[in-house]
TIDOMAR-138846 format. One line per 8 residues: their letters; for each residue x, y, z of N, C-alpha, C. Coordinates in Angstrom, 3 decimals. Layout:
<nodes>
A) X Y Z X Y Z X Y Z ~ ...;
</nodes>
This chain:
<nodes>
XXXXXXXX) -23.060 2.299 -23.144 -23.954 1.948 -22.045 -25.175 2.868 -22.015 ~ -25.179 4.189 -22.510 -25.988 5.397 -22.248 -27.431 4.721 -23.626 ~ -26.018 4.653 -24.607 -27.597 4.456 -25.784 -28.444 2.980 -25.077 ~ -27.653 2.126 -24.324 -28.436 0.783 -24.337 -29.520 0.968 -23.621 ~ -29.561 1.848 -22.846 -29.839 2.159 -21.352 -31.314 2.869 -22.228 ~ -31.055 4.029 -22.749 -31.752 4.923 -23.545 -33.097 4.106 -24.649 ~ -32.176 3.072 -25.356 -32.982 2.188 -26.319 -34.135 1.149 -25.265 ~ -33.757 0.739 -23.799 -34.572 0.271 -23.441 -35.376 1.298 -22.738;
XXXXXXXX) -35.675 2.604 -22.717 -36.485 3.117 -21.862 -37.354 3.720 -22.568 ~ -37.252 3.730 -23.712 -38.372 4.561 -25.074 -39.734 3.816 -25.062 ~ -40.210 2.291 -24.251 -41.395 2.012 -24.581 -42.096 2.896 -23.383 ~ -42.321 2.711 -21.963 -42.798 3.169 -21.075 -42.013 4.177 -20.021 ~ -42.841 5.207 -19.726 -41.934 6.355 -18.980 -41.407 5.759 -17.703 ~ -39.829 5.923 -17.840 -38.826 5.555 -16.858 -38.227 6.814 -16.077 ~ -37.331 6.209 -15.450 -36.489 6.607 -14.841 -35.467 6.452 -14.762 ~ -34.193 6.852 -15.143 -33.342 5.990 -14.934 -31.471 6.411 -14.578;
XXXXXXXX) -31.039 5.691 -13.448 -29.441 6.654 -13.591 -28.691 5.457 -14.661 ~ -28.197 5.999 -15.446 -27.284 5.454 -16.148 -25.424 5.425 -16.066 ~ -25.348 6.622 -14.908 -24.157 6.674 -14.651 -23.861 7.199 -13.059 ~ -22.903 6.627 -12.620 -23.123 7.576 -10.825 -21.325 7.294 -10.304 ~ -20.757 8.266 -10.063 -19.617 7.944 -9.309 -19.517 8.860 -8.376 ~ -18.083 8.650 -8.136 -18.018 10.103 -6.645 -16.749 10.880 -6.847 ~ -16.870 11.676 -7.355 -15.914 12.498 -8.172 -14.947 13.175 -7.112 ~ -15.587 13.324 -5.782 -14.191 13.727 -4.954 -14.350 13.418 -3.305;
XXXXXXXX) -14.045 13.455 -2.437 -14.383 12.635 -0.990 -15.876 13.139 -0.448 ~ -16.232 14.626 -0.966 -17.233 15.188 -0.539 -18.233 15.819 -1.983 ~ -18.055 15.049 -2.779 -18.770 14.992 -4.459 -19.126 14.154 -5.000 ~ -20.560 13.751 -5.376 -21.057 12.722 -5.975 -21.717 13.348 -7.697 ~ -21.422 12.597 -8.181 -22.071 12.669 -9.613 -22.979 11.702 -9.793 ~ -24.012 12.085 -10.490 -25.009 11.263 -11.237 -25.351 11.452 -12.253 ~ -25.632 10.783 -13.263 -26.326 11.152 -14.828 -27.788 10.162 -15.429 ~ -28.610 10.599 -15.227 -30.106 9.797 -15.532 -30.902 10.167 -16.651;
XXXXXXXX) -31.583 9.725 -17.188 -32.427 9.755 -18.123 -34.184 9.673 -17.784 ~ -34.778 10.558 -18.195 -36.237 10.274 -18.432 -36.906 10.019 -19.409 ~ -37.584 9.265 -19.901 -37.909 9.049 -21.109 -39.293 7.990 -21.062 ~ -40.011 7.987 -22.216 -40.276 8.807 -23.077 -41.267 9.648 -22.989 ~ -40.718 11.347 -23.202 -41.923 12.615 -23.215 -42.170 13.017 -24.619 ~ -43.196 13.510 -24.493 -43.735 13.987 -25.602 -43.400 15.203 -26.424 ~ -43.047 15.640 -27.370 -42.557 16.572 -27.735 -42.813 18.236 -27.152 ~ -41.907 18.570 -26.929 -41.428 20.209 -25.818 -41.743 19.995 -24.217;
XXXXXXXX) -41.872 18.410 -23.870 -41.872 18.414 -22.758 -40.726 18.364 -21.807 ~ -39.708 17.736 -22.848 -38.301 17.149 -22.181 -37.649 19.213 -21.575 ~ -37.652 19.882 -22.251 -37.091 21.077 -22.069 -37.923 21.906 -20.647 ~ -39.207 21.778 -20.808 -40.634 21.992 -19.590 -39.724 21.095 -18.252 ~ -39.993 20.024 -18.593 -39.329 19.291 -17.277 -37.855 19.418 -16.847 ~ -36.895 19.515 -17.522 -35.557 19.639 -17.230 -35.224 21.561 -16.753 ~ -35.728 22.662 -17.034 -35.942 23.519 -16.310 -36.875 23.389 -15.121 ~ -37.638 22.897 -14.892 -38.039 22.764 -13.339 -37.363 21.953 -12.777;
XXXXXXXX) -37.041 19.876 -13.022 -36.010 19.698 -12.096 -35.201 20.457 -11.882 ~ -34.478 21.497 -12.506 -33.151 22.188 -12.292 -33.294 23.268 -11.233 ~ -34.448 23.780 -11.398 -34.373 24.880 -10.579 -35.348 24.306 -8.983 ~ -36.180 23.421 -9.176 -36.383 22.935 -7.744 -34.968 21.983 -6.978 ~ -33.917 21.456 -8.055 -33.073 21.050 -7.274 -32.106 21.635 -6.411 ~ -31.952 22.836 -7.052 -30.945 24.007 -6.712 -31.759 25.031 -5.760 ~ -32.959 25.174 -5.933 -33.300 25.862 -5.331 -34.370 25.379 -3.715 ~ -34.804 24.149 -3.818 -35.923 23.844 -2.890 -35.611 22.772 -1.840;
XXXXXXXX) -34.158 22.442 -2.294 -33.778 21.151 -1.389 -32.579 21.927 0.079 ~ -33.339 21.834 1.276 -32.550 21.566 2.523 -31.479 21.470 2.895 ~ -30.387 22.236 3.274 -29.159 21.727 3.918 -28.753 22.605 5.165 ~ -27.879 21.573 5.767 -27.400 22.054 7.291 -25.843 22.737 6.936 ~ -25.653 23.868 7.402 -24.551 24.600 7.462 -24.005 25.200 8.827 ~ -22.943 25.435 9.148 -22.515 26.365 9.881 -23.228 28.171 9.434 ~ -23.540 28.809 10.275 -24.337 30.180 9.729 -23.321 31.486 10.622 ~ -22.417 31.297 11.902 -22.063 32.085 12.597 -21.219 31.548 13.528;
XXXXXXXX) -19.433 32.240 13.524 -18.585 31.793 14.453 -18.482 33.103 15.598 ~ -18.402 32.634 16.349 -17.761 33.859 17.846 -16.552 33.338 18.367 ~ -15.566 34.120 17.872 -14.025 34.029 18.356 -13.816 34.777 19.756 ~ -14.393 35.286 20.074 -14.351 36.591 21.663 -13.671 37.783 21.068 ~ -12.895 38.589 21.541 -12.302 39.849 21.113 -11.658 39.994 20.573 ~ -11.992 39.969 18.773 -11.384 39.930 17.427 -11.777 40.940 16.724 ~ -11.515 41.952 16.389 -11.560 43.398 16.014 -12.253 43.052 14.767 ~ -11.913 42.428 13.550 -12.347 42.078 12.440 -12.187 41.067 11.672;
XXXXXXXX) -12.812 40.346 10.887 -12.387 39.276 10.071 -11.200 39.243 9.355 ~ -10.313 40.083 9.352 -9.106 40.109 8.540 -8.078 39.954 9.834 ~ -8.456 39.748 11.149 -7.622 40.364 11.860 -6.753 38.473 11.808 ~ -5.485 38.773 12.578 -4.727 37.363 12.489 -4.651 37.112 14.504 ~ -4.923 35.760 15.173 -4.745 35.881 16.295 -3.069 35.284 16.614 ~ -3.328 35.393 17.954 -1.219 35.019 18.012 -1.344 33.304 18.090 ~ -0.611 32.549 17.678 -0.510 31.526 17.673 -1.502 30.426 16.595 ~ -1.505 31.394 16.074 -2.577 30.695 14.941 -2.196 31.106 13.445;
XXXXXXXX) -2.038 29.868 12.531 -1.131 29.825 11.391 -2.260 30.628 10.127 ~ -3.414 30.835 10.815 -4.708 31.176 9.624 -5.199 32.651 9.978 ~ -5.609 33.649 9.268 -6.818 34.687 9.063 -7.897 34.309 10.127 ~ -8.788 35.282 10.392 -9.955 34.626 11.099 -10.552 34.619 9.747 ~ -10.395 35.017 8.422 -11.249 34.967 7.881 -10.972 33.934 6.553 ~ -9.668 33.135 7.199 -9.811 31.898 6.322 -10.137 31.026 7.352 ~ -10.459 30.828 8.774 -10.948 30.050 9.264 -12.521 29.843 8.748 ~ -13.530 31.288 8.704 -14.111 31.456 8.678 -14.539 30.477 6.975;
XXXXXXXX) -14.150 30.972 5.955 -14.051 29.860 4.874 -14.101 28.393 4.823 ~ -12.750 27.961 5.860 -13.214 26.557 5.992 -14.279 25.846 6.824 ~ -14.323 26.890 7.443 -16.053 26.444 8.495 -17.318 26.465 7.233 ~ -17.296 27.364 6.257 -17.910 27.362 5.363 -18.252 26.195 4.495 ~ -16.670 25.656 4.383 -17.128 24.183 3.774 -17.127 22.976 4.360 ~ -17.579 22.860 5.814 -17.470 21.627 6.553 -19.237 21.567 6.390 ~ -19.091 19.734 5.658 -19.752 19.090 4.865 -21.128 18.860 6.192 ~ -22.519 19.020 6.463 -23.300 18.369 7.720 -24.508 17.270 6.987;
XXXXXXXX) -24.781 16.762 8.065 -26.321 16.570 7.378 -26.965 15.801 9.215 ~ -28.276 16.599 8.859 -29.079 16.778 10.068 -30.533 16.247 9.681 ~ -31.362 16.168 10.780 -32.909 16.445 10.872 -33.165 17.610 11.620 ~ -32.439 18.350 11.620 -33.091 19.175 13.104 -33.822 20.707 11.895 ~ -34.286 21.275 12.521 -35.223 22.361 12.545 -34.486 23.666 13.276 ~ -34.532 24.960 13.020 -34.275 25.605 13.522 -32.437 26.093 13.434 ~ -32.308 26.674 15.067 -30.881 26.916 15.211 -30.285 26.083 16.073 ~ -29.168 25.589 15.858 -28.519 24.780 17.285 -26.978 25.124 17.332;
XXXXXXXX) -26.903 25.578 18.298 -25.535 25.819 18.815 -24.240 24.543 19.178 ~ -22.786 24.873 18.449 -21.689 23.984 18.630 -20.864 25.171 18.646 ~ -19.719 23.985 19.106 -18.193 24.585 19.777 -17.655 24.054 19.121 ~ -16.163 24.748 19.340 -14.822 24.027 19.339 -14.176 24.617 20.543 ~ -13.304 23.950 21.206 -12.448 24.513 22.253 -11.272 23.176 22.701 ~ -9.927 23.543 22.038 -9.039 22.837 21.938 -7.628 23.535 22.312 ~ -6.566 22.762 22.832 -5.405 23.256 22.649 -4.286 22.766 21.995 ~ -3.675 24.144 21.503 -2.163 23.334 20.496 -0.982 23.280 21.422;
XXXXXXXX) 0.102 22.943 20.716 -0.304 23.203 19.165 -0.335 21.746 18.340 ~ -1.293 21.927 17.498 -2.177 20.914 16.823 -3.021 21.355 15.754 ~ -3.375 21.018 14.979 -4.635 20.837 13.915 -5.477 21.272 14.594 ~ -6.510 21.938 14.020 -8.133 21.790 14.390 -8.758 21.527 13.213 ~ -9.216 19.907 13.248 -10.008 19.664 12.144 -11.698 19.191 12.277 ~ -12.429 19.355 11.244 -14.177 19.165 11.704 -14.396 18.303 12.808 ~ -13.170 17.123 12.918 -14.174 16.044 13.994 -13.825 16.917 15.505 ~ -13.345 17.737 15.464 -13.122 18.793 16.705 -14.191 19.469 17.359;
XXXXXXXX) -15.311 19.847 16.021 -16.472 20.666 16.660 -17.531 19.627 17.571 ~ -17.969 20.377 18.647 -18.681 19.939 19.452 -20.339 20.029 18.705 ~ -21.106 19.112 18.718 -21.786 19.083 17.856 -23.196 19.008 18.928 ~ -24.373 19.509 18.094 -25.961 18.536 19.108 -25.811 17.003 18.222 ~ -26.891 16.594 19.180 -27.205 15.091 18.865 -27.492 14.878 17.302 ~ -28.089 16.120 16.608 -29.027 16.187 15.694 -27.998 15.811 14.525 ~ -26.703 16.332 15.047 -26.298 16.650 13.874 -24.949 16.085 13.416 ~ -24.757 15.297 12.487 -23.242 14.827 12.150 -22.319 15.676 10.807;
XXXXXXXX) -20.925 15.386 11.006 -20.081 15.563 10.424 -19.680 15.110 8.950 ~ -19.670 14.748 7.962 -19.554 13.766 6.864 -18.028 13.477 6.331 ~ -17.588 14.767 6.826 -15.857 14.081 6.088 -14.802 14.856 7.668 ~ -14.462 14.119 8.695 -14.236 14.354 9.839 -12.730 14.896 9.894 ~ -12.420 14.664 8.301 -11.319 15.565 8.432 -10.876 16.740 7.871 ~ -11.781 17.165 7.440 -11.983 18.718 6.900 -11.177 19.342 7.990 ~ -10.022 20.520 7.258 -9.462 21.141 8.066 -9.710 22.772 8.415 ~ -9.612 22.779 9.636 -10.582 24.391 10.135 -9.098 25.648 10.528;
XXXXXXXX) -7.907 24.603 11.239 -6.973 25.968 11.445 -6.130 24.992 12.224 ~ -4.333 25.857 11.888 -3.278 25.085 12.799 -3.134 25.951 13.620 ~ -3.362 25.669 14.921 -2.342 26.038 16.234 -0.940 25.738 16.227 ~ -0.246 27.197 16.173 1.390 26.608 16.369 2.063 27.251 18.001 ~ 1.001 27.403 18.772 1.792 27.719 20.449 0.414 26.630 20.823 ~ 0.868 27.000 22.446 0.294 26.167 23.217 -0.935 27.012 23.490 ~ -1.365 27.492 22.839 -2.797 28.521 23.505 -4.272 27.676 23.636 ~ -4.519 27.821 24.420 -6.578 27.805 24.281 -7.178 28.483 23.073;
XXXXXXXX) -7.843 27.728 22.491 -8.509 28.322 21.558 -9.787 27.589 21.754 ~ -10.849 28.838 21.328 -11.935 28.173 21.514 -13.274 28.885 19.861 ~ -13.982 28.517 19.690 -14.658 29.054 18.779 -16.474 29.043 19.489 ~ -17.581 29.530 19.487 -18.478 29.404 19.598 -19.609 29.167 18.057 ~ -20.558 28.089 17.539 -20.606 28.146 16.070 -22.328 28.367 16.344 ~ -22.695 28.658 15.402 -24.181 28.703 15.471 -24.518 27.594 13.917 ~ -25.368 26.956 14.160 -25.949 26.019 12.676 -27.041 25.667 12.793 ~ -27.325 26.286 11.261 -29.079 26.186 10.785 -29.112 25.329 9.729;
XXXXXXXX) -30.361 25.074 8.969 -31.288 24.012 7.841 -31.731 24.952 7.485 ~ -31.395 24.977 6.010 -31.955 26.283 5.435 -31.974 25.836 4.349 ~ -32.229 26.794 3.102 -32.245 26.231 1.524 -31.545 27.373 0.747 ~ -30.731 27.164 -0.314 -30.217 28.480 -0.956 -29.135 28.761 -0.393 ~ -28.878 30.335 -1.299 -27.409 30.876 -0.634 -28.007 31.768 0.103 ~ -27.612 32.142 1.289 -27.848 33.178 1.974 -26.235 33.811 2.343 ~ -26.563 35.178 2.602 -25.747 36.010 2.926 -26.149 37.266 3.768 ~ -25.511 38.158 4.478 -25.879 38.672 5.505 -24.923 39.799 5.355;
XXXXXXXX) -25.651 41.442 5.595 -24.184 42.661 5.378 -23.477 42.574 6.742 ~ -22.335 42.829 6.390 -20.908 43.102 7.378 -21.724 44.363 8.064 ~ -21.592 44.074 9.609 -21.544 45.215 10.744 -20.207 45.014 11.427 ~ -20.224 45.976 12.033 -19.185 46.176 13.460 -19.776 45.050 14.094 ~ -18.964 43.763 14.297 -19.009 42.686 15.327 -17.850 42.867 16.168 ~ -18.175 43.398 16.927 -17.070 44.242 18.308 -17.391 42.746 19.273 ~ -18.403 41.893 19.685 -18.576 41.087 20.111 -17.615 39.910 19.836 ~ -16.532 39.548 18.476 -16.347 38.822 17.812 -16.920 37.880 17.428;
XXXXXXXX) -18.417 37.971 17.118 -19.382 37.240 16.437 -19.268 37.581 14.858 ~ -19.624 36.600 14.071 -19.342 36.922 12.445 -20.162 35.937 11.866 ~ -20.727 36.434 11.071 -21.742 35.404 10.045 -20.774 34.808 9.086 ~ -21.395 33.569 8.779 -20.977 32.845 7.304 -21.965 32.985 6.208 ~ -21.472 33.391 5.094 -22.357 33.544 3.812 -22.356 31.557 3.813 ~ -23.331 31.435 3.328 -23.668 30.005 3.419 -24.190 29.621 2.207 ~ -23.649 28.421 1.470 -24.776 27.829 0.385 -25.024 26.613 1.131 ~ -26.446 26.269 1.002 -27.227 25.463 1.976 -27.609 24.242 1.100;
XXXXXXXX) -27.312 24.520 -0.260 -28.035 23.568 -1.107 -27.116 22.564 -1.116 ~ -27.345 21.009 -0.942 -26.681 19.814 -0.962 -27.016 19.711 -3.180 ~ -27.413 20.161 -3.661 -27.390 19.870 -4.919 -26.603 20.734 -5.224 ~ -25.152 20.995 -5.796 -24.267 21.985 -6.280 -24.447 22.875 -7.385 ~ -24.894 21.335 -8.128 -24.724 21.910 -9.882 -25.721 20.740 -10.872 ~ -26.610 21.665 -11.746 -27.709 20.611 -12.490 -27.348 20.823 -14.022 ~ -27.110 19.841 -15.019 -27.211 19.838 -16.367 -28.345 19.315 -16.752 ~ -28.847 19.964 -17.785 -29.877 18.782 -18.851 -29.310 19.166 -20.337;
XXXXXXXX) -30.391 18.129 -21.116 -30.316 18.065 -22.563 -31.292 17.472 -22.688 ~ -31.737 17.312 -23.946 -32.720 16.664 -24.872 -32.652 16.176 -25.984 ~ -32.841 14.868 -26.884 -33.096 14.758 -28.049 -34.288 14.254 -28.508 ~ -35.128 14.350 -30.097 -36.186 13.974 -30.085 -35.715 12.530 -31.124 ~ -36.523 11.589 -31.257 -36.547 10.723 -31.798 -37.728 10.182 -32.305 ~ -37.474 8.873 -33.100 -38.988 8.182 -33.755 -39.635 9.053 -35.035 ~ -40.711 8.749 -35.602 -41.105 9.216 -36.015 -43.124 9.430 -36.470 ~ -43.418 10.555 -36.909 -44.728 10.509 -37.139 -45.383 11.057 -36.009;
XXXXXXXX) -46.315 10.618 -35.379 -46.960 10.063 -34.096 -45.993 9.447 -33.292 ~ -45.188 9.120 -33.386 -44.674 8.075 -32.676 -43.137 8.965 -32.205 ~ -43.297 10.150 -32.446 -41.710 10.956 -31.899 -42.155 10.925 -30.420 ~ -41.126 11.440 -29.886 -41.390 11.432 -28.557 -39.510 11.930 -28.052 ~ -39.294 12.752 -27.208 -38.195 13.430 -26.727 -37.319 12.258 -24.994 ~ -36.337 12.508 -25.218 -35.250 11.319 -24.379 -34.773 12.643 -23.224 ~ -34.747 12.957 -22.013 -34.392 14.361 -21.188 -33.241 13.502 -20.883 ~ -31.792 14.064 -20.554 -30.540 13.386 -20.051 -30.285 14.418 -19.024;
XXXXXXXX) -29.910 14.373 -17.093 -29.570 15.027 -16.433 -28.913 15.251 -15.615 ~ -28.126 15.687 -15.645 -26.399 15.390 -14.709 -26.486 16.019 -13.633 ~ -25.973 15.620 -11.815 -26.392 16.197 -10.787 -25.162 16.064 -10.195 ~ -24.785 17.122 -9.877 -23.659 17.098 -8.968 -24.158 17.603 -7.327 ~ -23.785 16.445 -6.266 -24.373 16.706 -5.075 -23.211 16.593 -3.955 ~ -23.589 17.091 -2.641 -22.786 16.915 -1.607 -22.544 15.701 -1.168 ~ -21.912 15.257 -0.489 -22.035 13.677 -0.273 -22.594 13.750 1.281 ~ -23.901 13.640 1.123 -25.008 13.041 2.287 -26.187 13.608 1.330;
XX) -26.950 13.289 3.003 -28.760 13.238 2.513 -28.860 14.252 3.772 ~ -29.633 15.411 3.038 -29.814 16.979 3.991 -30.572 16.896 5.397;
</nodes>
């Protein structure tokens, strides 16, 4: 399918996906072709898509949880089957996608004992959930639990140094980028005047639009 795909795109510069599935509930794959460039262009272009994809594209994350009076991220609370700092992880990977700008504040505040999974967090208008059952932490007593979250639109990985959060406020190291992971390649073909280079580029993305 790739060469057929390939053999029809060599007269005029295309575009093209030749392959696309969804490799896991919150993973999409794609594989496309550009063609036809001119010789040392295919390598010119496939390092900049790569690094403006990874690097320049938008995403909404969780950035900061407040548990109330939690000594440290390692600490364990009573009635709760998780770390604060594997809660803190799976807040890390609950999937968003927004328009909003800036910071906007969400909750959770639930009682067990029960699950607490993503469709739990209290959200702004701005902003939705993508896989509602991402799991955040089991309650095994009957306690109140509550979380306070902070979430930004940002680009990149960001990360932030560990202080004394005596407050039980705690940052999330965050990757913000909805593009995960970029491949390319190149081959040249034709001949004379008439060579010209085929770019092939594989995108592994979050499943939404940032």
């Amino acid at each position: 399918m790739v060469r057929e795909e390939v053999a029809g795109s060599t007269q005029t510069l295309q575009w093209k996906c030749v392959e696309s599935r969804v490799d896991s509930k919150r993973l999409y794959y794609g594989h496309f072709i550009l063609s036809p460039l001119r010789k040392g262009q295919a390598d010119t272009v496939g390092i900049a898509l790569r690094r403006a994809l990874l690097g320049e594209i938008e995403g909404t994350c969780i950035t900061r949880a407040k548990f109330g009076s939690v000594p440290h991220e390692y600490s364990t609370i009573a009635g709760i089957e998780e770390s604060v700092q594997e809660i803190l992880l799976n807040l890390k990977e609950i999937v968003l996608r927004s328009n909003l700008y800036g910071v906007r504040d969400a909750s959770i505040c639930v009682k067990g004992p029960r699950y607490i999974i993503a469709q739990d967090i209290i959200l702004p208008p701005s902003v939705e959930i993508v896989d509602t059952a991402q799991p955040i932490a089991n309650l095994t007593e009957p306690i109140d639990f509550c979380i306070d979250l902070q979430i930004k639109r940002d680009r990149g990985y960001q990360t932030e140094l560990r202080k004394n959060y005596q407050d039980g406020s705690y940052p999330i190291d965050v990757v913000s980028m909805p593009v995960r992971n970029v491949n390319y390649g190149f081959f040249s073909c034709g001949n004379g005047n008439e060579k010209h280079e085929i770019l092939f580029l594989e995108i592994w993305t979050r499943k939404f639009n940032p």
